[in-house]
C-alpha positions as CSV (number, residue, x, y, z in Angstrom):
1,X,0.0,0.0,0.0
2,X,1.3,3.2,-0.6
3,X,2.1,5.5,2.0
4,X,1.4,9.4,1.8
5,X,5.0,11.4,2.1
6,X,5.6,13.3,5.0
7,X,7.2,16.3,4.7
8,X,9.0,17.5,7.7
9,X,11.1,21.0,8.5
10,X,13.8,21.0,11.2
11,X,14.8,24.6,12.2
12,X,18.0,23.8,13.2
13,X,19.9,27.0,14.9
14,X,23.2,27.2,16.1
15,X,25.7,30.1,17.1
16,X,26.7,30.9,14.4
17,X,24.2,29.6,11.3
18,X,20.6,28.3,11.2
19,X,19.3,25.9,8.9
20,X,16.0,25.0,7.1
21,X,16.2,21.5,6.4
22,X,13.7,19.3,5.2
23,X,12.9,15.2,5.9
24,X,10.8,13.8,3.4
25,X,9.2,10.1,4.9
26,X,8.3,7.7,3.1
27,X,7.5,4.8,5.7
28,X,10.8,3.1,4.9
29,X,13.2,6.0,5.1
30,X,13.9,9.8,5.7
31,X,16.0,11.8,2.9
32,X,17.0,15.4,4.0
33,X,17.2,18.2,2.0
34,X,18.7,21.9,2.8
35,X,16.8,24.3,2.0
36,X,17.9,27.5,3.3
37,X,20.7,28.6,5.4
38,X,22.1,32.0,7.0
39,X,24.3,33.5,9.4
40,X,23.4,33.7,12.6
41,X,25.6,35.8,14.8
42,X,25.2,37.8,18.0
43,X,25.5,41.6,17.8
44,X,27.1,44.0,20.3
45,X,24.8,46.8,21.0
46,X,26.4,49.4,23.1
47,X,27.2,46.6,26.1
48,X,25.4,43.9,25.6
49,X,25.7,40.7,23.4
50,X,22.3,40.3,21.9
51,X,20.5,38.1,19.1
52,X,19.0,39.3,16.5
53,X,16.1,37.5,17.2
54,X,13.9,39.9,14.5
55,X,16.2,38.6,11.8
56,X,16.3,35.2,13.0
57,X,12.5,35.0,12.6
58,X,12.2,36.7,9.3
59,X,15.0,34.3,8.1
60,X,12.5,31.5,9.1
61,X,9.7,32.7,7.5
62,X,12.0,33.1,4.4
63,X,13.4,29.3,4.7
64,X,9.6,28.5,4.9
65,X,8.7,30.5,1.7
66,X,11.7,28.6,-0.5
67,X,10.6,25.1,1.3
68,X,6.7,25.3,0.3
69,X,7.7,26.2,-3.3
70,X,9.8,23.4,-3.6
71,X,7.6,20.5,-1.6
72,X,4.0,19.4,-2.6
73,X,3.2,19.8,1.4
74,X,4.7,21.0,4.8
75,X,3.1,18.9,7.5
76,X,5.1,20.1,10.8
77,X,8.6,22.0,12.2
78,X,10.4,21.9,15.1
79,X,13.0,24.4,16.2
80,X,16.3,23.3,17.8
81,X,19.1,24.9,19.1
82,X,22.4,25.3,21.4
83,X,21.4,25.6,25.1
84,X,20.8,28.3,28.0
85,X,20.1,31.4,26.4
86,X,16.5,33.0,26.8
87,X,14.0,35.3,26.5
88,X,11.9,37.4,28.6
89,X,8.1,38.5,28.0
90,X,5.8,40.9,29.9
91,X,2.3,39.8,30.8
92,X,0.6,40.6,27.0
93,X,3.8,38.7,25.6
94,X,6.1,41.2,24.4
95,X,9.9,40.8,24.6
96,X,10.9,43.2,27.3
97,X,15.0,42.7,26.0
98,X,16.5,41.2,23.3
99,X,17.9,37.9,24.0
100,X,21.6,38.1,25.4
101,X,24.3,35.5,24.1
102,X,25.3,33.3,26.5
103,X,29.0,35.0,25.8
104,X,27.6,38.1,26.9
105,X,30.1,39.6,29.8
106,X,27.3,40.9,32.3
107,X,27.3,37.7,34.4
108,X,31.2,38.3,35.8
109,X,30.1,40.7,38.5
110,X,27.6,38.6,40.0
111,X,29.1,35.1,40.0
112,X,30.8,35.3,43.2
113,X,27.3,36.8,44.5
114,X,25.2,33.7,43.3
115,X,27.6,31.2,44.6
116,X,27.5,32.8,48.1
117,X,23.9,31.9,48.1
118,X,24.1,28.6,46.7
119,X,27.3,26.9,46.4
120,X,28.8,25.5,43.1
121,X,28.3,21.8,44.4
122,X,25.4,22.7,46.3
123,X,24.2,23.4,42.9
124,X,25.4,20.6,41.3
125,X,23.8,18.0,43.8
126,X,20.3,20.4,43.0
127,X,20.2,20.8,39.1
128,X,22.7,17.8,38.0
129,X,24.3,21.3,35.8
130,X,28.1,21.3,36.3
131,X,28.4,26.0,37.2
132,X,29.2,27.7,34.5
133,X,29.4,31.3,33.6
134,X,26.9,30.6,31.0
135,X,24.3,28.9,32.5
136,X,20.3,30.2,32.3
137,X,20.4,30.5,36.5
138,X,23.4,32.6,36.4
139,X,22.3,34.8,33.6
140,X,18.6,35.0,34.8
141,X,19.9,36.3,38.6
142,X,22.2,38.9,36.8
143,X,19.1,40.0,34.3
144,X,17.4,40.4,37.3
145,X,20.4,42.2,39.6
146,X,20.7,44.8,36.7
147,X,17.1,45.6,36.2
148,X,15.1,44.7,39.2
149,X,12.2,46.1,37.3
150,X,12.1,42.6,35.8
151,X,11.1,41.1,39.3
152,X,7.4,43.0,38.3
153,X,7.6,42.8,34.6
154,X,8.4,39.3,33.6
155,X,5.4,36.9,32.9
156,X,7.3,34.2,30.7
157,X,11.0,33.4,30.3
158,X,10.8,31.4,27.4
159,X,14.3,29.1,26.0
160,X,15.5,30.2,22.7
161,X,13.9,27.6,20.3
162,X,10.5,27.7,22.8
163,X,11.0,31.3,22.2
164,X,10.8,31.2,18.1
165,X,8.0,28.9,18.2
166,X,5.9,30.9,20.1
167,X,7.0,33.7,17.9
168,X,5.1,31.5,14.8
169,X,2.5,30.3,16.5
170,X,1.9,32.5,19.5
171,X,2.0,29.3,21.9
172,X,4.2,29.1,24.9
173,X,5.8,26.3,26.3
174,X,9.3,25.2,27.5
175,X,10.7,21.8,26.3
176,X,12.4,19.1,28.8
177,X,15.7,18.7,26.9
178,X,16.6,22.7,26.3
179,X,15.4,23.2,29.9
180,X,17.5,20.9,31.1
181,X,21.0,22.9,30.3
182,X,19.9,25.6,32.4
183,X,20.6,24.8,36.2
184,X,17.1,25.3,37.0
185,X,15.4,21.6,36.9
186,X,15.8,19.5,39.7
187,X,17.3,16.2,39.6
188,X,14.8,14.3,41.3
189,X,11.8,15.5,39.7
190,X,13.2,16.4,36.4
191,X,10.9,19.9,36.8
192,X,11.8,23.2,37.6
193,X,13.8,23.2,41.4
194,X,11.5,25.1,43.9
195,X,14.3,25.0,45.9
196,X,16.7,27.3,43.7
197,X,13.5,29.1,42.9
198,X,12.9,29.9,46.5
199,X,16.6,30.8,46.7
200,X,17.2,33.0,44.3
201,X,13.9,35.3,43.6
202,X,12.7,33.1,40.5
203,X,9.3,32.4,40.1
204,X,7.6,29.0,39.0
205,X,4.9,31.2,36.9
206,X,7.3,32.4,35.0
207,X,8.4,29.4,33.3
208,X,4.8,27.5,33.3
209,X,4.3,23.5,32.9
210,X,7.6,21.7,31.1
211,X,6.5,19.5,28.3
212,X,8.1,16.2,27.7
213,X,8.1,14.1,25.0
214,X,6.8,16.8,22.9
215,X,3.8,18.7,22.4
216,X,1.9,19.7,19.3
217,X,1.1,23.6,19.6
218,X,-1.2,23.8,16.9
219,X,-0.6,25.6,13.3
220,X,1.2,28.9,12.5
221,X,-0.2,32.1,13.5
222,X,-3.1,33.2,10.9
223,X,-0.3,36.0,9.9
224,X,2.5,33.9,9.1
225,X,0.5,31.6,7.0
226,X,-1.0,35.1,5.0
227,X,2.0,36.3,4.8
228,X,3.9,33.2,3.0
229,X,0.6,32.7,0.7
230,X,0.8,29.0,2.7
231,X,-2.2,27.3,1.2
232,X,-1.9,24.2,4.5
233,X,-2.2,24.6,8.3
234,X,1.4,23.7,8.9
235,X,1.9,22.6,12.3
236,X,4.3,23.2,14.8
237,X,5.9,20.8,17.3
238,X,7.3,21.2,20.6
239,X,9.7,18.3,19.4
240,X,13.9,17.9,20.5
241,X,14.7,21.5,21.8
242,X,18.5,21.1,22.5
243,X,20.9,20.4,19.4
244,X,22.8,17.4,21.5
245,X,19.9,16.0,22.5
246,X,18.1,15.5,19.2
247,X,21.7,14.3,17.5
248,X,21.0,11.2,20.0
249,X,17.9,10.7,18.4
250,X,19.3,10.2,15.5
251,X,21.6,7.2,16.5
252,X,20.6,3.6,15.5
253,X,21.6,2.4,19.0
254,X,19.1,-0.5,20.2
255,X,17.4,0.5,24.1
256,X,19.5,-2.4,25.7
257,X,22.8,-1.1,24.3
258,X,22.6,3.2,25.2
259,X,24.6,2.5,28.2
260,X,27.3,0.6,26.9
261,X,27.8,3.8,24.0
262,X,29.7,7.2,24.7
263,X,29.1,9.5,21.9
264,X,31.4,12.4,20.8
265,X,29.4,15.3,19.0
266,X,32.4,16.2,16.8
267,X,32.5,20.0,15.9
268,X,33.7,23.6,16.1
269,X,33.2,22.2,19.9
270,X,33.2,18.6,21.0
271,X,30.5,17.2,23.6
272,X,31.8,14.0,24.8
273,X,29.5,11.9,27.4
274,X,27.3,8.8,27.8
275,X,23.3,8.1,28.5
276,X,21.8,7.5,32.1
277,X,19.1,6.2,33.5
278,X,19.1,9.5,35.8
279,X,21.2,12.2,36.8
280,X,24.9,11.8,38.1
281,X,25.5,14.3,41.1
282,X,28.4,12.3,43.0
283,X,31.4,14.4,44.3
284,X,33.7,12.3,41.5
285,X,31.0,14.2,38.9
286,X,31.8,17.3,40.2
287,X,35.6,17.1,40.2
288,X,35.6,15.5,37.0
289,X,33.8,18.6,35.6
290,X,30.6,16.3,34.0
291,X,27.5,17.6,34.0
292,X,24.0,16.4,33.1
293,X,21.1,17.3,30.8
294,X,18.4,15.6,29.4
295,X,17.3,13.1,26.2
296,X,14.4,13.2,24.7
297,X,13.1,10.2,26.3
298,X,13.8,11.6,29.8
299,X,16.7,9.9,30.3
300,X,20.0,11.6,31.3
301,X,22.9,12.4,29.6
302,X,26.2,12.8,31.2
303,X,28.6,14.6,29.6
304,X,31.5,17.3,28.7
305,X,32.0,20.1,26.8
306,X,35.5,20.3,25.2
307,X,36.7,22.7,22.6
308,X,37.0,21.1,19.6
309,X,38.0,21.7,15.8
310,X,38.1,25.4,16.8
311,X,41.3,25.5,17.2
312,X,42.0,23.8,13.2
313,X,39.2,26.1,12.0
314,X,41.2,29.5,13.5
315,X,45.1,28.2,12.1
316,X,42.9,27.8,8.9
317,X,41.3,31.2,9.2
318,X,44.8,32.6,10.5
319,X,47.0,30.9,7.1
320,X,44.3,32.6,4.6
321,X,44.8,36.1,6.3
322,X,48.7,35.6,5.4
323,X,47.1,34.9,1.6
324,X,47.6,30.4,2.1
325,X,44.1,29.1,1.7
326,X,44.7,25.5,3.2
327,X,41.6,23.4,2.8
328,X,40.3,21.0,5.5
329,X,41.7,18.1,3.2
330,X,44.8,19.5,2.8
331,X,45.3,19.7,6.4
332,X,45.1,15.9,7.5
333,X,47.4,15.2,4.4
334,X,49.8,17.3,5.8
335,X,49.3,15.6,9.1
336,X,49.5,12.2,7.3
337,X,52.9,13.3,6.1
338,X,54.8,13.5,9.1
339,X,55.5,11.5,12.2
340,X,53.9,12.6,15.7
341,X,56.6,14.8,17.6
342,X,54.6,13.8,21.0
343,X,54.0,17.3,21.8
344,X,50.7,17.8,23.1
345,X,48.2,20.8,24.5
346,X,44.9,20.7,26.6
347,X,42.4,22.0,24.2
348,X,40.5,23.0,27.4
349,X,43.2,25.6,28.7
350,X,41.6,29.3,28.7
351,X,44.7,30.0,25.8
352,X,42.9,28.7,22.9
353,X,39.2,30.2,23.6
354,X,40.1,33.1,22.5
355,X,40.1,34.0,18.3
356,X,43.5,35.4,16.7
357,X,47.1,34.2,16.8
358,X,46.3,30.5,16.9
359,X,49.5,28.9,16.0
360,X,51.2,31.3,18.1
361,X,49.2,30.5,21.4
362,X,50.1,26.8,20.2
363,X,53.8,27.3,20.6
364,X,53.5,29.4,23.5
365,X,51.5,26.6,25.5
366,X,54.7,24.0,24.5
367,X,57.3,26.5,25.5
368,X,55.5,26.8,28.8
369,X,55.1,23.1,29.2
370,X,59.0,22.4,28.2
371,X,57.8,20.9,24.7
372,X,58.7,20.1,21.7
373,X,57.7,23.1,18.7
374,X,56.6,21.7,15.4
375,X,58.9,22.4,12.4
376,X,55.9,22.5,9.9
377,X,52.6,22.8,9.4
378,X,51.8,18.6,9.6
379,X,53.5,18.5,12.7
380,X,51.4,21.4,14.1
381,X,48.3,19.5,13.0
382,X,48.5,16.2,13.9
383,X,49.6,17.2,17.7
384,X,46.2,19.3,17.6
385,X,44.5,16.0,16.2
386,X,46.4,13.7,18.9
387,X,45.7,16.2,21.8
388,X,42.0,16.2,21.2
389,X,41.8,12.6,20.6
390,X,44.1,12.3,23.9
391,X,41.1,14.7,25.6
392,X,38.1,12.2,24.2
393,X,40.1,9.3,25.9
394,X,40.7,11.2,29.4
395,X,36.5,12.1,29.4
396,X,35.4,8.7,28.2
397,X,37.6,7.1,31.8
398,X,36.0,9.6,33.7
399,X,32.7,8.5,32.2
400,X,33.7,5.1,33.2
401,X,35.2,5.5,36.5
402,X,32.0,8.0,37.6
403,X,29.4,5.6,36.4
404,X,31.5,2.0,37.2
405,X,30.5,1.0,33.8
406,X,32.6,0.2,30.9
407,X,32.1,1.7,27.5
408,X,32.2,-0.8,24.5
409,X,32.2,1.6,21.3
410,X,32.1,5.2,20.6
411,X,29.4,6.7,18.4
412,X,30.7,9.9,16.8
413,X,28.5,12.0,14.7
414,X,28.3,16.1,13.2
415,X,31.0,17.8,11.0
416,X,33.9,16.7,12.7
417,X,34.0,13.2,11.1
418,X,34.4,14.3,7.8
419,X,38.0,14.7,9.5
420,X,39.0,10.7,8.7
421,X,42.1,11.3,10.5
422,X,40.3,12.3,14.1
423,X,38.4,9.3,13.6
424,X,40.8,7.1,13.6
425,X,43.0,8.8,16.2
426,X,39.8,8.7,18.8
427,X,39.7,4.8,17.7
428,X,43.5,4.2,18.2
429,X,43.9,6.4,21.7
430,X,40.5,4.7,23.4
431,X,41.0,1.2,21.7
432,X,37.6,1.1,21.0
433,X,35.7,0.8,18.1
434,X,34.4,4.1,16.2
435,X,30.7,4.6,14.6
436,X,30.3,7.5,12.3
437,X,27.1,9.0,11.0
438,X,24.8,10.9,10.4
439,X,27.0,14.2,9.9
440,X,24.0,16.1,10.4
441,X,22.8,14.2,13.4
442,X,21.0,17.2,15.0
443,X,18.9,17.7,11.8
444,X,18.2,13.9,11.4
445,X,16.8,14.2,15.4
446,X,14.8,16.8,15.3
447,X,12.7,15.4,12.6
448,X,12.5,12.0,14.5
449,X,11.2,13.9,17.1
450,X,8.5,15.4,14.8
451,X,7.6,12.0,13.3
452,X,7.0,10.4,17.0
453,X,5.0,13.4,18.2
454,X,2.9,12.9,15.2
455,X,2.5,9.4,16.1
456,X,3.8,8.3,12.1
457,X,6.1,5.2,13.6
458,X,7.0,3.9,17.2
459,X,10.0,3.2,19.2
460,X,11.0,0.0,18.0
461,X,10.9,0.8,14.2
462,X,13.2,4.2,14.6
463,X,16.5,2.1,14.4
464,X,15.5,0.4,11.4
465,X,14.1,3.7,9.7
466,X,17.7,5.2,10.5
467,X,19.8,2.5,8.8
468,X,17.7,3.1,5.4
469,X,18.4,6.9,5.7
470,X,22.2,6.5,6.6
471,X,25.3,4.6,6.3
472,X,26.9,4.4,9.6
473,X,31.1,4.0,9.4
474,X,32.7,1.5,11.6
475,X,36.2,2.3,12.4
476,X,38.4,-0.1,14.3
477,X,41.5,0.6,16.9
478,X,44.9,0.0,15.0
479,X,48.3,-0.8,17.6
480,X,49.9,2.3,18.6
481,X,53.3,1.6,19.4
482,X,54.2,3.6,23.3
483,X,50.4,4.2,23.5
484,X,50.5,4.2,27.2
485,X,53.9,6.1,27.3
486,X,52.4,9.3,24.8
487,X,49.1,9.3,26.9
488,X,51.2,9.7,30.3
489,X,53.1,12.7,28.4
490,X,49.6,14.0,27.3
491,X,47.9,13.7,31.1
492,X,51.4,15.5,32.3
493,X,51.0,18.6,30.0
494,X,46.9,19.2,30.3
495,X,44.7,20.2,33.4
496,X,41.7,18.7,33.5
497,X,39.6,21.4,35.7
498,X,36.2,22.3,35.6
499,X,35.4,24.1,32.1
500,X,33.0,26.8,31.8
501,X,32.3,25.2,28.0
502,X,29.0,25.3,25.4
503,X,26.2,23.0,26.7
């Protein structure tokens, strides 16, 4: 019998681009398609680091345009994004600031302040959220320090992609998985913490009932649907909020084996952890820097932010300033080239957050640490590729030792494993075996999320629908001669201290 296609759109945002991209069903498989993409970048106004969340909608609505010319039908979106940023609406649901960027400096002068009223493990037993300069609580209590006019105003505080769908639809409600990278859910209940509420001034009004396991908030404001001539009620979901999240929806891992899996979300930053039945909030956590956030299924996942090909992606921007455009390609033949000089950084250390002057804060760190300096570019690549490879090792034993549970395989997934070089690095270092796929894992997620809110298949037939859409990679460890040896020399030159990192 044939089966009507489902045409899905996953509003995919991240810090620096969004994406329309849609997932066409058939019953068998999903094939994606791009449809629209654009920059999107915070913008200093005066003193404050702010969205353009006017853009950001009207970009949408755009994207939305292009995808109904090009499909027969738009059935639902969902909107994703990266974690803990915010907005804040009066009582008749008007923005009373324009989102801030969670890199936005106002937070320094009261961290101190909120720590002295709840301490940082205090916290951490609370909210399962490993402190962090960018976290929703921290943010939220400064908002509210520097304009305690908010304490009267504010009706709704509403997480970014929550925030954009009630901007098409004019429905609120905060999602479980976005909600969950924001310090303010408990880790008993999985709700918002009346506890830190109480604490800190916040009221439970303000962020109304959490849905889990998605909601459908009806079709797009009568407005919208004028405006881009749509000729359907296309509906909007209150699927996957948080980018991470939805990228493990998209993983063909069976129920029995999630556990046994640490995944490494492979990008401009890397996330590194492992899926829980329920929050980890032990003191070895804490010290180990993990914290937790939610899956879509209300499980846990317990993980760690680690700066990741940023570092490649600035010595890349840095060569083509000097006039020597190196492509991504280029770069791990160069690194195939030459032998490792077992020199080795913490991609972590404050030095290499920063943009500008990349291969000079590289040599710096080695002279510091007594190291080694490459002689040429291969050199200088491969110890970047070995020192992040080195870091996914370090995280995956402290998921290990934390949780007294061995991990059998590593699922990697997002841009980073077009890097075939990482891949088999992470493989070697860990001695485990490597899956790759889907590079666009996020995208693949949200629209799984659509398809289950929509009820169009169940739990048990995802896996099978994934493996049509995808071909996963399996990369297996090769022998590393001194393995044990070059990890010692790696552990001797990094600190491993808690990292106020991208959720």
């Amino acid at each position: 019998m044939f089966m009507k296609l489902t045409n899905v759109i996953a509003v995919d945002l991240g810090a620096s681009s969004g994406r329309l991209i849609s997932g066409t069903y058939d019953g068998n498989k999903i094939t994606l398609k791009e449809q629209f993409r654009f920059s999107n970048l915070p913008v200093q106004v005066v003193n404050d680091l702010n969205w353009d969340y006017i853009k950001i909608l009207q970009e949408i609505k755009y994207g939305l345009s292009i995808a109904h010319q090009d499909l027969d039908s738009l059935d639902s979106l969902n909107v994703d994004t990266w974690g803990v940023d915010y907005g804040l609406l009066n009582a008749r649901g008007q923005l009373l600031m324009a989102p801030h960027s969670y890199r936005d400096d106002r937070v320094n002068q009261f961290e101190d302040q909120l720590y002295n009223i709840i301490s940082p493990f205090e916290l951490f037993k609370l909210t399962g959220n490993q402190p962090a300069k960018i976290n929703s609580i921290l943010q939220l209590y400064s908002d509210l320090q520097l304009n305690p006019f908010l304490k009267t105003e504010v009706a709704h505080v509403l997480f970014m992609p929550n925030l954009i769908s009630y901007f098409l639809t004019g429905q609120m409600r905060n999602e479980f998985t976005i909600s969950s990278t924001s310090g303010l859910l408990d880790t008993s209940s999985r709700d918002f913490s009346s506890t830190v509420f109480k604490q800190l001034g916040f009221k439970a009004a303000w962020f109304g009932k959490l849905s889990k396991g998605g909601a459908d908030l009806g079709p797009l404001s009568k407005s919208i649907q004028q405006e881009l001539h749509l000729d359907q009620q296309l509906k909007v979901i209150t699927g996957v909020g948080h980018d991470t999240a939805a990228a493990l929806l998209a993983l063909p891992i069976a129920p029995a084996d999630k556990e046994d899996v640490a995944f490494i979300s492979s990008g401009t930053w890397s996330i590194i952890g492992r899926q829980t039945p329920k929050p980890v909030v032990s003191q070895v956590a804490f010290d180990s820097g993990l914290t937790n956030e939610g899956c879509f299924d209300g499980s846990n996942r317990l993980l760690a932010n680690l700066t990741g090909l940023w570092i490649v992606q600035e010595l890349q921007r840095e060569w083509s300033y000097k006039g020597e455009v190196v492509e991504f390609g280029k770069m791990v033949e160069d690194a195939l080239s030459v032998q490792s000089i077992n020199s080795y950084i913490d991609p972590n250390n404050e030095l290499f957050t920063a943009p500008n002057q990349m291969e000079e804060r590289i040599k710096t760190y080695l002279k510091e640490t007594g190291q080694r300096l490459p002689e040429n570019r291969g050199e200088l690549i491969l110890l970047v590729l070995e020192s992040l490879a080195f870091s996914y090792k370090k995280i995956i034993e402290n998921l290990e030792a934390v949780t007294a549970k061995p991990i059998t395989k590593i699922h990697m997934f997002g841009g980073g494993i077009q890097n075939k070089l990482l891949v088999q690095l992470t493989a070697n270092f860990t001695q485990k075996e490597v899956i790759t796929g889907p590079v666009e894992a996020s995208v693949m997620g949200n629209i799984v999320s659509q398809l289950f809110v929509s009820g169009l298949f169940k739990g048990e037939e995802v896996n099978q629908i994934l493996e049509n859409s995808f071909a996963a990679q399996h990369t297996q460890p090769g022998v590393v001669e001194d393995l044990s040896e070059k990890y010692q020399q790696f552990l001797k030159h990094s600190a491993y201290i808690n990292y106020e990192g991208r959720s």
